[in-house]
Biopython code that builds the backbone (N, CA, C, O; Angstrom):
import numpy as np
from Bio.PDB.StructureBuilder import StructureBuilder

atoms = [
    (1, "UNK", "N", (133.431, 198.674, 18.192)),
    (1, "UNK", "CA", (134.130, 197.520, 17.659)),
    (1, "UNK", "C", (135.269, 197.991, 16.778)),
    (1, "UNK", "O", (135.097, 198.826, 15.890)),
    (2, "UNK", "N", (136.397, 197.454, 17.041)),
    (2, "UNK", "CA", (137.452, 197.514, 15.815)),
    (2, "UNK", "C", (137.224, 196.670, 15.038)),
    (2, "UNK", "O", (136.546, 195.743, 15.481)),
    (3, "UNK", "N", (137.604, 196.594, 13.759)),
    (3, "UNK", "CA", (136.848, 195.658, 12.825)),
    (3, "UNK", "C", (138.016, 196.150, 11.445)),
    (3, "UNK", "O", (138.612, 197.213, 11.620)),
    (4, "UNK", "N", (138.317, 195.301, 10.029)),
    (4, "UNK", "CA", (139.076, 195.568, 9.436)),
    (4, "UNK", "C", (137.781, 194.369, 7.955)),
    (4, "UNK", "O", (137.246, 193.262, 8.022)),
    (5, "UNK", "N", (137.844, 195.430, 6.910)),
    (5, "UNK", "CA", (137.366, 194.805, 5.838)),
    (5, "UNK", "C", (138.215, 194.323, 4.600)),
    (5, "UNK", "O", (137.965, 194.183, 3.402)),
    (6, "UNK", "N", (139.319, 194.130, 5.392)),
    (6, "UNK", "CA", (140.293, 193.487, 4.240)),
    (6, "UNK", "C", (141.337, 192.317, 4.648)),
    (6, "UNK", "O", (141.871, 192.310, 5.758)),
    (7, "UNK", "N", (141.565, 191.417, 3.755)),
    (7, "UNK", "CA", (142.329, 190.197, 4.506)),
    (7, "UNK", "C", (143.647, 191.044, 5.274)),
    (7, "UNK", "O", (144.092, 192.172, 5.065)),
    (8, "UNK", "N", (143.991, 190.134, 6.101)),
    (8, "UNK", "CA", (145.128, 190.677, 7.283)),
    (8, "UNK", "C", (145.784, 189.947, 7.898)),
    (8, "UNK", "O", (145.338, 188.928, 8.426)),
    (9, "UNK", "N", (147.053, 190.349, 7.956)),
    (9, "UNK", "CA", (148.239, 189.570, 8.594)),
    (9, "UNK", "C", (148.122, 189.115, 10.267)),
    (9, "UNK", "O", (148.105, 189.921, 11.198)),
    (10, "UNK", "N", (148.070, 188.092, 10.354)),
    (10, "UNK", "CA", (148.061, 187.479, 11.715)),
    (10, "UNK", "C", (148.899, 188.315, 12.482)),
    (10, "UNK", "O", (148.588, 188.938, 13.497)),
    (11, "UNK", "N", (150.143, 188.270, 11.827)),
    (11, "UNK", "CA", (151.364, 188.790, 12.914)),
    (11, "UNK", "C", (151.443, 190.115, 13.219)),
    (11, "UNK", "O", (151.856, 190.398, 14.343)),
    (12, "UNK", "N", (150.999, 191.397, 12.124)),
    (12, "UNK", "CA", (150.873, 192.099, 11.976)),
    (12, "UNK", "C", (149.209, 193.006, 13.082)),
    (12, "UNK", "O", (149.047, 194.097, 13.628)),
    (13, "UNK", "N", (148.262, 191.610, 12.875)),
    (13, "UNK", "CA", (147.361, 191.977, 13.291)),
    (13, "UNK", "C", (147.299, 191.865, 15.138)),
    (13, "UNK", "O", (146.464, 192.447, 15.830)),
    (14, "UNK", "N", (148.310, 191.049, 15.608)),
    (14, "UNK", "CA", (148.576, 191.005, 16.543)),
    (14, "UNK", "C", (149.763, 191.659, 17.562)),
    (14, "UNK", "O", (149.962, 191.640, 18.777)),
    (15, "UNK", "N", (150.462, 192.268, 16.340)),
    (15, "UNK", "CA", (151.137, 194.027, 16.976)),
    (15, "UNK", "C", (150.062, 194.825, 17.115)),
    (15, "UNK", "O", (149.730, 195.346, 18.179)),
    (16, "UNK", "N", (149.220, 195.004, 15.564)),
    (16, "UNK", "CA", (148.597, 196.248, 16.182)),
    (16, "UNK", "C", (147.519, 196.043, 17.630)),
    (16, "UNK", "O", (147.408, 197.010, 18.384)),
    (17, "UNK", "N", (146.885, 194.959, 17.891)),
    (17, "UNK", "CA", (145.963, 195.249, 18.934)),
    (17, "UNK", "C", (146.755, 195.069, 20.066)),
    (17, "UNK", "O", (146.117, 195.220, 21.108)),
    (18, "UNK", "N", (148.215, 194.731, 20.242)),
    (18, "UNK", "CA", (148.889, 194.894, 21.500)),
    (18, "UNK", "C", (149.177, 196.466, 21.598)),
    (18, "UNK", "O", (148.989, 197.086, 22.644)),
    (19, "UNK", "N", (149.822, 197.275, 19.990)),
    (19, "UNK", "CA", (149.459, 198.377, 20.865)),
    (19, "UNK", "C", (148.214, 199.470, 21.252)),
    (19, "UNK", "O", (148.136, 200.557, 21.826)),
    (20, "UNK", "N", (147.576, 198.812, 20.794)),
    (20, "UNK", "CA", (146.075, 199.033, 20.574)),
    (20, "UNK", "C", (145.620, 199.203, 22.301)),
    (20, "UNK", "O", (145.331, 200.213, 22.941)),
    (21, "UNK", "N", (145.664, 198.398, 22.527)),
    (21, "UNK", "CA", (145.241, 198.161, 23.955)),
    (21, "UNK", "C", (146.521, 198.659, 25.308)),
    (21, "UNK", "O", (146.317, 198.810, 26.512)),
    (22, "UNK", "N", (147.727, 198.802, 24.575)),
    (22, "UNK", "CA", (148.404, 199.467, 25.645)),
    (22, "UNK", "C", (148.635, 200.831, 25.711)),
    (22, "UNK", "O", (149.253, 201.400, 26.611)),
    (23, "UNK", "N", (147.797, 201.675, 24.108)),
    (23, "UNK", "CA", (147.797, 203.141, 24.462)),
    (23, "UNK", "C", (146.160, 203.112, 24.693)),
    (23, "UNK", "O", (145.727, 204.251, 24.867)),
    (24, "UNK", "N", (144.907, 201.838, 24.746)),
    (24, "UNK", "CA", (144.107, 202.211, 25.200)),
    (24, "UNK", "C", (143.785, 202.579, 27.028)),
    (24, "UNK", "O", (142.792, 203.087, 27.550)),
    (25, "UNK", "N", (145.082, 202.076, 27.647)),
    (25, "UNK", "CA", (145.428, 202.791, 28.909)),
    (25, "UNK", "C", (145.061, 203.933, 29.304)),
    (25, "UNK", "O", (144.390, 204.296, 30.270)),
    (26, "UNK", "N", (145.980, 204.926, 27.766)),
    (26, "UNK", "CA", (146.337, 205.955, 28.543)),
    (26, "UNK", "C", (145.128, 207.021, 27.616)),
    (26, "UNK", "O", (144.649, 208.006, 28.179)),
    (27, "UNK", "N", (144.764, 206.678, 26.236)),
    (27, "UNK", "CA", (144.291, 207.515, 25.968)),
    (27, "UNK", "C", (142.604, 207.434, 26.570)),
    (27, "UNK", "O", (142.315, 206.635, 27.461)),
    (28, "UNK", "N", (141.398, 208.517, 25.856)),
    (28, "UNK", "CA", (139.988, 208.824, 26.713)),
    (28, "UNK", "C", (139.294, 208.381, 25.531)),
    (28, "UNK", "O", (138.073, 208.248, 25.616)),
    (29, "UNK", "N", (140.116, 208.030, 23.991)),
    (29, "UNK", "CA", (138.985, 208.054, 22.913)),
    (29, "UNK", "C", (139.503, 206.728, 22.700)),
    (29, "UNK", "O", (140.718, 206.546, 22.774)),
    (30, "UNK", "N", (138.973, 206.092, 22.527)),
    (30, "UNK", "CA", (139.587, 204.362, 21.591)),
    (30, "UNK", "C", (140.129, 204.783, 20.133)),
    (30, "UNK", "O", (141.032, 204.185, 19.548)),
    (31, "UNK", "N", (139.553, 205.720, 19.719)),
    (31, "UNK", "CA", (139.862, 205.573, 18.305)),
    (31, "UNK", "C", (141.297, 206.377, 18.197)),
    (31, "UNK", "O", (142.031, 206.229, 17.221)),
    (32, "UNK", "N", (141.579, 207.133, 19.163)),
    (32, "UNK", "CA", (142.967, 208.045, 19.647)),
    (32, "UNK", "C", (143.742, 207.001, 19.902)),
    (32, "UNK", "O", (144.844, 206.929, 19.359)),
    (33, "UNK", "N", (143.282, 205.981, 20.802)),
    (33, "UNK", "CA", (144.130, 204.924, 20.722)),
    (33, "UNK", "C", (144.614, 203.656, 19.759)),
    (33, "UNK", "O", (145.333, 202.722, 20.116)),
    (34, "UNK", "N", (144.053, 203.859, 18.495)),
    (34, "UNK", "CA", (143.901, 203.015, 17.817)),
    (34, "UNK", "C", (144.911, 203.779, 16.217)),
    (34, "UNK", "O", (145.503, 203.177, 15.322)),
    (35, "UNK", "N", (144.726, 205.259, 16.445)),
    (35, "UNK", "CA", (145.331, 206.507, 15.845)),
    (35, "UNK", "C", (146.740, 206.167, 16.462)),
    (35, "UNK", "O", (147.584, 205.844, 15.626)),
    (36, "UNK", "N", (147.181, 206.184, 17.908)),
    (36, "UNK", "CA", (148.324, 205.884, 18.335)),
    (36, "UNK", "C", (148.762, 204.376, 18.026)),
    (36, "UNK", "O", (149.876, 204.013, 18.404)),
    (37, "UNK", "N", (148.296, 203.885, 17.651)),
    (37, "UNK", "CA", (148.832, 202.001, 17.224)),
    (37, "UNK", "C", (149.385, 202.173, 16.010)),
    (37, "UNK", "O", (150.491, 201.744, 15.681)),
    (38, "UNK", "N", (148.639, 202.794, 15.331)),
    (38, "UNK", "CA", (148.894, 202.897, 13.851)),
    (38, "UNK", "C", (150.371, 203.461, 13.663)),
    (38, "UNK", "O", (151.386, 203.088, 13.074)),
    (39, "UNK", "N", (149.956, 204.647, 14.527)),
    (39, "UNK", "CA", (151.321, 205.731, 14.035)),
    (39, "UNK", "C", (152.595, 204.820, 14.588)),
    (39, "UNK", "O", (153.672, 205.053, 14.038)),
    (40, "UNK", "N", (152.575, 203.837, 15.593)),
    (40, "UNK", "CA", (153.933, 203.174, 16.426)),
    (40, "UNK", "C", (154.178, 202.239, 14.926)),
    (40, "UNK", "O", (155.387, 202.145, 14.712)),
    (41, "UNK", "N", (153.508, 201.679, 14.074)),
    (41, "UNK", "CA", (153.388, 200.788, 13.254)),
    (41, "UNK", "C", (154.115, 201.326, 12.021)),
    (41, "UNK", "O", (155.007, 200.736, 11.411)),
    (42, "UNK", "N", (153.626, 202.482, 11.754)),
    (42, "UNK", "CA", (154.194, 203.259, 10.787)),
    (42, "UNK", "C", (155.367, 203.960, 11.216)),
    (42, "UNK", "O", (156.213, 204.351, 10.411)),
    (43, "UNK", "N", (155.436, 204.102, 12.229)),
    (43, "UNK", "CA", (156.895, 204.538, 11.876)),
    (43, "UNK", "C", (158.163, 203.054, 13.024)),
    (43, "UNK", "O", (159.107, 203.167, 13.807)),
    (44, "UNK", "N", (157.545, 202.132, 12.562)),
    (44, "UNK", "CA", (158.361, 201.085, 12.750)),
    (44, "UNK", "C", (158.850, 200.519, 13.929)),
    (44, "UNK", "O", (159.779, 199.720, 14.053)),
    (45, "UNK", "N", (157.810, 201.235, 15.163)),
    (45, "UNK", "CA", (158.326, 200.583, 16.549)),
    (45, "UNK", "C", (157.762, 199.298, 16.876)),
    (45, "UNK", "O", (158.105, 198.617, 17.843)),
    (46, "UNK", "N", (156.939, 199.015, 16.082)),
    (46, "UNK", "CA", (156.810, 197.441, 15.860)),
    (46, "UNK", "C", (156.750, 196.471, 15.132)),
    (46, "UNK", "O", (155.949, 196.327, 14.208)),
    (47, "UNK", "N", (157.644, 195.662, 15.497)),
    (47, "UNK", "CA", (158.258, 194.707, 14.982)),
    (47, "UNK", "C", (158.273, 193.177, 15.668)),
    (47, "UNK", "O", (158.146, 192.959, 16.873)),
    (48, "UNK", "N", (158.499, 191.956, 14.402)),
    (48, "UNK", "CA", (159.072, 190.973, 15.225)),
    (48, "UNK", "C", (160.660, 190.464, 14.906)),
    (48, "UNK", "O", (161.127, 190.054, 13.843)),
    (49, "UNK", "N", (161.251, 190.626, 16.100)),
    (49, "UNK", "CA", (162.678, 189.818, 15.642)),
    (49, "UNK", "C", (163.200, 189.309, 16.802)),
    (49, "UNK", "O", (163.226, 189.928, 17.866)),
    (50, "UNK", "N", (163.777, 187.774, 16.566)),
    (50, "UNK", "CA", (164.049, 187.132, 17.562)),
    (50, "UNK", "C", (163.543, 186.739, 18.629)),
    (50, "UNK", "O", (164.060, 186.721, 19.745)),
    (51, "UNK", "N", (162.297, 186.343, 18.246)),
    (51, "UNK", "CA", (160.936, 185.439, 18.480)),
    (51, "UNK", "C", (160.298, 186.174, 19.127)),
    (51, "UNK", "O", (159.297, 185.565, 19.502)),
    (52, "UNK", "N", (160.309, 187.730, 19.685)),
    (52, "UNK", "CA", (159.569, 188.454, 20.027)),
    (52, "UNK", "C", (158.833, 189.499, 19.732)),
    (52, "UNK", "O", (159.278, 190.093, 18.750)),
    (53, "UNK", "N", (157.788, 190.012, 20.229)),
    (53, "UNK", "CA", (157.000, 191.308, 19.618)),
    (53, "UNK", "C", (157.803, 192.202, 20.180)),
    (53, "UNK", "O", (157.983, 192.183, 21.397)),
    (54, "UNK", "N", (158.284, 192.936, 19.533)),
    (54, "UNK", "CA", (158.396, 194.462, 20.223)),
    (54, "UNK", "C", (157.487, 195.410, 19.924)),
    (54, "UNK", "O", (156.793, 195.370, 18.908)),
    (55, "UNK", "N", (157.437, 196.364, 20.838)),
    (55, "UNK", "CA", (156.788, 197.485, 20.422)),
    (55, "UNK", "C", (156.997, 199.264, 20.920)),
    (55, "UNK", "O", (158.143, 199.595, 21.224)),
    (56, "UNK", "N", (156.144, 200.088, 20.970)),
    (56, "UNK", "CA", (156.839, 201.499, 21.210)),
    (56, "UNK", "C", (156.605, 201.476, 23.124)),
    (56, "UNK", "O", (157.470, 202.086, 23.751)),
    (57, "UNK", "N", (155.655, 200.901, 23.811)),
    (57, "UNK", "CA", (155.756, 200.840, 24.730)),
    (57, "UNK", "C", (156.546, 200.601, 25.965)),
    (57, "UNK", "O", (157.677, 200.395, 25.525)),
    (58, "UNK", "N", (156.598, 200.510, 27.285)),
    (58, "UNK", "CA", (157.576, 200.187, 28.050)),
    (58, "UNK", "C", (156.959, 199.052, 28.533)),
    (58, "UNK", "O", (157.441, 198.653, 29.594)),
    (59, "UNK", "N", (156.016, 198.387, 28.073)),
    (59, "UNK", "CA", (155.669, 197.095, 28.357)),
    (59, "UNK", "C", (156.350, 196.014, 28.269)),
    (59, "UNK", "O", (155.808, 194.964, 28.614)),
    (60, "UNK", "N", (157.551, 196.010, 27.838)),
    (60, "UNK", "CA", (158.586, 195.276, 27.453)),
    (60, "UNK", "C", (158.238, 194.007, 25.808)),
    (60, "UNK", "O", (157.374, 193.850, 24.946)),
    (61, "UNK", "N", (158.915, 193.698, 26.018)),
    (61, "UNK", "CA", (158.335, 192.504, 24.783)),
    (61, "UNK", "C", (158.191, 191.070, 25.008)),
    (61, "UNK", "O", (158.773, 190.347, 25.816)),
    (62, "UNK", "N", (156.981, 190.703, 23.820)),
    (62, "UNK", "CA", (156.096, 189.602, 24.199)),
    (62, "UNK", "C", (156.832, 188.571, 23.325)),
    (62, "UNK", "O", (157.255, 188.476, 22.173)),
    (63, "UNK", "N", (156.762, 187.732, 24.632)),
    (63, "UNK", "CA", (157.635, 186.316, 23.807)),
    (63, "UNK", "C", (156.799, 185.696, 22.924)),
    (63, "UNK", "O", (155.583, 185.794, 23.089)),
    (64, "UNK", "N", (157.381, 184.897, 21.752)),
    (64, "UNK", "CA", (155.789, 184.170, 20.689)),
    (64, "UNK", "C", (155.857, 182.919, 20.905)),
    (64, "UNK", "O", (156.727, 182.566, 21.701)),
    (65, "UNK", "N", (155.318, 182.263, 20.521)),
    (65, "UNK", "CA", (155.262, 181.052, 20.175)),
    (65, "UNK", "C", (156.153, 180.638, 19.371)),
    (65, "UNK", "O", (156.567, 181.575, 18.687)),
    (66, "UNK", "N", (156.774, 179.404, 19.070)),
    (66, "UNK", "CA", (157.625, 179.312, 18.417)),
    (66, "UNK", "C", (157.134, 179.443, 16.796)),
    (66, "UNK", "O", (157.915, 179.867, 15.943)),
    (67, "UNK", "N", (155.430, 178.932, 16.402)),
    (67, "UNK", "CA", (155.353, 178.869, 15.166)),
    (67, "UNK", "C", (155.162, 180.504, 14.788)),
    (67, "UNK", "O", (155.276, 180.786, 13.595)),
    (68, "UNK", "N", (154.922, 181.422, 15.588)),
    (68, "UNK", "CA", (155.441, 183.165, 15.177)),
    (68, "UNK", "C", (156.293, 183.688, 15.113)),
    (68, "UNK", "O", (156.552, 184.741, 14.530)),
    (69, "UNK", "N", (157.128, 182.751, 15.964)),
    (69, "UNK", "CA", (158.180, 183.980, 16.185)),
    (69, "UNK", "C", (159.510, 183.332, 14.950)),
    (69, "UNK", "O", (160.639, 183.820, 14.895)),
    (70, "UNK", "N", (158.996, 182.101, 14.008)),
    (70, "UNK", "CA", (160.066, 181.307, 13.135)),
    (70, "UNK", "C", (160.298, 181.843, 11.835)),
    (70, "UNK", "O", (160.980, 181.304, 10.963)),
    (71, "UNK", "N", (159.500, 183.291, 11.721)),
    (71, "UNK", "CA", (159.932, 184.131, 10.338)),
    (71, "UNK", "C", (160.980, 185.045, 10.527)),
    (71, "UNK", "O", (161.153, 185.710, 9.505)),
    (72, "UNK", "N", (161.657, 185.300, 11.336)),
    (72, "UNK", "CA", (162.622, 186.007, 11.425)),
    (72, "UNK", "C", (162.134, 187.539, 11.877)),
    (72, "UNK", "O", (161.148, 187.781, 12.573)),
    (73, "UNK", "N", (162.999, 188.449, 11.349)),
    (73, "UNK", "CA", (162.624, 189.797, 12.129)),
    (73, "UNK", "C", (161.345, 189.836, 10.837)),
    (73, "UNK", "O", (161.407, 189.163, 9.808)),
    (74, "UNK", "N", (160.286, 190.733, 11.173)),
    (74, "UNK", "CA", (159.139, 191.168, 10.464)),
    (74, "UNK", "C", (159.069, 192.959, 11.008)),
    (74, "UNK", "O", (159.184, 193.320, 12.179)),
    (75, "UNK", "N", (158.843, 193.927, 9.749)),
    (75, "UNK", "CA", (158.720, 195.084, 9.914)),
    (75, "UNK", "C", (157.098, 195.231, 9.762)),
    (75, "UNK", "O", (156.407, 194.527, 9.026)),
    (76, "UNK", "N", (156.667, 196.204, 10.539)),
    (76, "UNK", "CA", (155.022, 196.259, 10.123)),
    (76, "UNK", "C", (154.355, 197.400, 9.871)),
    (76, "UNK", "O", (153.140, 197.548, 10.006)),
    (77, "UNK", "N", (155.498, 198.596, 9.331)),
    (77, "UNK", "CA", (155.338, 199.576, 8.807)),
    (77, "UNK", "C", (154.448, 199.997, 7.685)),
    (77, "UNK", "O", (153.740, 200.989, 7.508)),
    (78, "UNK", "N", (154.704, 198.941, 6.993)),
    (78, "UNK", "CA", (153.977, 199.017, 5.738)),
    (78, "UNK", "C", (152.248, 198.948, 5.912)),
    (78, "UNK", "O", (151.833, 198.258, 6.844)),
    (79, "UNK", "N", (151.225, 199.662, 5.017)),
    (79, "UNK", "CA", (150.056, 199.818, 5.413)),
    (79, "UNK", "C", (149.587, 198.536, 5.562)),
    (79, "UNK", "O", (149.079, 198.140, 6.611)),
    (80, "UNK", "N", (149.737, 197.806, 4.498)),
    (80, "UNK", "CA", (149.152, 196.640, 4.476)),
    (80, "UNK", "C", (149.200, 195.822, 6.378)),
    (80, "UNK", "O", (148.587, 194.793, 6.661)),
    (81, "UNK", "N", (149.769, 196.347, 7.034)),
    (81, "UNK", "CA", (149.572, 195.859, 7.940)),
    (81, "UNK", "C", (148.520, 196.310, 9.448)),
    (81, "UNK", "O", (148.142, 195.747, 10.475)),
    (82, "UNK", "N", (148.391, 197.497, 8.872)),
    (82, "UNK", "CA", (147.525, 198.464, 9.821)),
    (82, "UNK", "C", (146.717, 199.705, 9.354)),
    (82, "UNK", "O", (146.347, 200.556, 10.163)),
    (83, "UNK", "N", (146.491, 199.772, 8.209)),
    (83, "UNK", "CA", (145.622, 200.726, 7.586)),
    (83, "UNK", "C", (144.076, 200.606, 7.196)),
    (83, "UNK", "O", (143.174, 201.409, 6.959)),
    (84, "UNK", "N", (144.251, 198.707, 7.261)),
    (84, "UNK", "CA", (142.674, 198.215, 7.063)),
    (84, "UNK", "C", (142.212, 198.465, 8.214)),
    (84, "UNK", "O", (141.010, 198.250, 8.058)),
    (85, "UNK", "N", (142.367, 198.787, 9.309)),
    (85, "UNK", "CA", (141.699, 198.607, 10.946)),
    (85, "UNK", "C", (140.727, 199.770, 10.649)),
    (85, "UNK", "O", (140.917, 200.523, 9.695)),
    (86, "UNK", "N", (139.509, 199.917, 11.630)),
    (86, "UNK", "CA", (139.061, 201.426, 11.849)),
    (86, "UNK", "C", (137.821, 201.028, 12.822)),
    (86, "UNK", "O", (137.425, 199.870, 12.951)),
    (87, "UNK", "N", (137.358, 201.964, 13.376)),
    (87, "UNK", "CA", (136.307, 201.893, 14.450)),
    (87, "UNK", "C", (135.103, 201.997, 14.318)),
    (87, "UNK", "O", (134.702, 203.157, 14.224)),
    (88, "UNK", "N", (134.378, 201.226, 14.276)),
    (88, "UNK", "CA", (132.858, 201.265, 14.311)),
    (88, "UNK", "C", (131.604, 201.272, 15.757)),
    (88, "UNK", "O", (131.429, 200.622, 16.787)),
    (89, "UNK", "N", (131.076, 202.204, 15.183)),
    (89, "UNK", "CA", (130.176, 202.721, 16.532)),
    (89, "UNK", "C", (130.604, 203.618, 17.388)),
    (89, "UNK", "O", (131.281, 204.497, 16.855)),
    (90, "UNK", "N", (130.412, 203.748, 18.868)),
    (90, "UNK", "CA", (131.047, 205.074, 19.718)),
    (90, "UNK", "C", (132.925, 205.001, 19.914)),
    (90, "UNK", "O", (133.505, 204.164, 20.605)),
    (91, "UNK", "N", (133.556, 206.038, 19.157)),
    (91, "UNK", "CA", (135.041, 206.114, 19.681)),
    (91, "UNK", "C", (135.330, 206.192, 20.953)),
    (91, "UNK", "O", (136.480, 206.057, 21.369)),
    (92, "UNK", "N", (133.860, 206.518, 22.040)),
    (92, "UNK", "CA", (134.576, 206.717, 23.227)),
    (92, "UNK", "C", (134.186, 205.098, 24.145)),
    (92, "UNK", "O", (134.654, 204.896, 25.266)),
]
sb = StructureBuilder()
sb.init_structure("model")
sb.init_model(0)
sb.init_chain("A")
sb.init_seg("    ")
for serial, (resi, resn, name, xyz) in enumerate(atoms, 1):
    if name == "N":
        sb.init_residue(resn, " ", resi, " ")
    sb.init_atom(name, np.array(xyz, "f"), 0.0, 1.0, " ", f" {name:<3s}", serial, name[0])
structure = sb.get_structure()
């Protein structure tokens, strides 16, 4: 289970498990993949601006809803947005 014991940003929380799940593709450990979400987060390949998610992938970007995508660009670098996450039970 991924699981996070601290309050958390919707928008934020919904970059990280997009890239969560698109380096759980490629990587063999979940928690490698969850290590790779973080790091796209921290160093700022995801973002929202102009009503879409972007991210470090070639998945292209996810259109929002209008009530997400109406804050303007959002950076999600900062921990507070992906540092509470972590893995509980088997990483593989």
């Amino acid at each position: 289970a991924l699981a996070s014991v601290w309050y958390v940003s919707d928008e934020g929380t919904l970059g990280l498990m997009t890239e969560f799940y698109t380096h759980l593709n490629n990587a063999k450990i979940k928690a490698e993949a969850l290590r790779q979400a973080q790091l796209a987060m921290l160093r700022g390949e995801v973002v929202i601006a102009d009503g879409e998610l972007r991210g470090s992938a070639a998945r292209g970007a996810v259109v929002l809803p209008s009530a997400l995508g109406k804050f303007g660009t959002q950076d999600f670098s900062h921990p507070y947005y992906w540092a509470g996450f972590t893995m509980i039970g088997s990483p593989w």
